[in-house]
N, C-alpha and C positions, 0 to 999 in steps of 0.2 A: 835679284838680277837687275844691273844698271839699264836702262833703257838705251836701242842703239841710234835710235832715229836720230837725225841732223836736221834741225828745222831753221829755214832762215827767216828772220824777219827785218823787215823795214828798220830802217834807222828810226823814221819815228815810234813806232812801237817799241822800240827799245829804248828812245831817251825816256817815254813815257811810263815804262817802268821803272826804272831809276828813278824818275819823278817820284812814281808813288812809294818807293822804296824810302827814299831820304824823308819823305813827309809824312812817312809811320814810324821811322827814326827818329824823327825829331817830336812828335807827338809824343812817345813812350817816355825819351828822356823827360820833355819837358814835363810829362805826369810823375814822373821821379818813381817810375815802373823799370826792372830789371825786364833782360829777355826772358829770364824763367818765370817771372808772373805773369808777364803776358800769354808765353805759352799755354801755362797754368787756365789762365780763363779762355783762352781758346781754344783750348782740348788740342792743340798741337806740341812737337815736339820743339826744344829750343832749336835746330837747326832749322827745321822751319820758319822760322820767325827769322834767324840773320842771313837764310835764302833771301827770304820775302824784302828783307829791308836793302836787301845788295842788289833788288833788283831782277833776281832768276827769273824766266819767262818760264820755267820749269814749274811753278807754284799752281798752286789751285787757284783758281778765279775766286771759288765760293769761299776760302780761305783769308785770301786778300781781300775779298771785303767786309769779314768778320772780322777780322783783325781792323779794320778800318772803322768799324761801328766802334767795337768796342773802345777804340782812342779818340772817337768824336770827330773823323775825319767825315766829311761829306764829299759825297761821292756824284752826285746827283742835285740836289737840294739838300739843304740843311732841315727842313721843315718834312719829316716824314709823314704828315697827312699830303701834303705838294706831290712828291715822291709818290703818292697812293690815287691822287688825283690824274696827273700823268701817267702813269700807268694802263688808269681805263680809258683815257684820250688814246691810247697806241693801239689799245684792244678795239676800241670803236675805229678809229683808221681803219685799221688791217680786215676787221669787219667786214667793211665799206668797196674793200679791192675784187675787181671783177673776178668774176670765177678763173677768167684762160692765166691769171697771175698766179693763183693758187696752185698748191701740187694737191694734184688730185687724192684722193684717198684710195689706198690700197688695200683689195679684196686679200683675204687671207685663208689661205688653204690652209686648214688642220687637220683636212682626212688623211690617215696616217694608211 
């Protein structure tokens, strides 16, 4: 069943998928990878892969950037120890944020 929601977004969120769209296009070609071997190593189907590269905002996230690892795109830093490094800098930030910023944790009733 097709999904009915309409979701709008920004013009920049949209060129920027495009963006990432042509620069997994052009990575594939230029590894002299069809769309079915790419699909192939990332467990997706080929229509996924020429959503992904057209552009769709309909795609997965975690999808587009497996497909982006696997063509050596970077996404973040090129250096994934960097990438691993920043990561726990965001974890120590967010750490560091006063309590009244944080959502509180919610009790959870299980008594049935």
């Amino acid at each position: 069943m097709a999904k009915t929601d309409i979701r709008a977004y920004s013009k920049y969120a949209i060129d920027a998928m495009q963006l990432m769209g042509k620069m997994i296009r052009f990575a594939r070609i230029e590894r002299g990878m069809t769309v079915i071997e790419l699909a192939g190593r990332a467990g997706v189907s080929r229509g996924s892969i020429q959503r992904i590269e057209r552009g769709d905002p309909g795609c997965s996230l975690g999808t587009v950037f497996e497909v982006s690892a696997i063509l050596g795109i970077p996404l973040f830093y090129a250096d994934r120890e960097e990438l691993v490094r920043h990561n726990a800098r965001m974890d120590d930030k967010l750490a560091l944020l006063p309590e009244r910023v944080r959502k509180p944790a919610e009790d959870i009733d299980d008594d049935f």
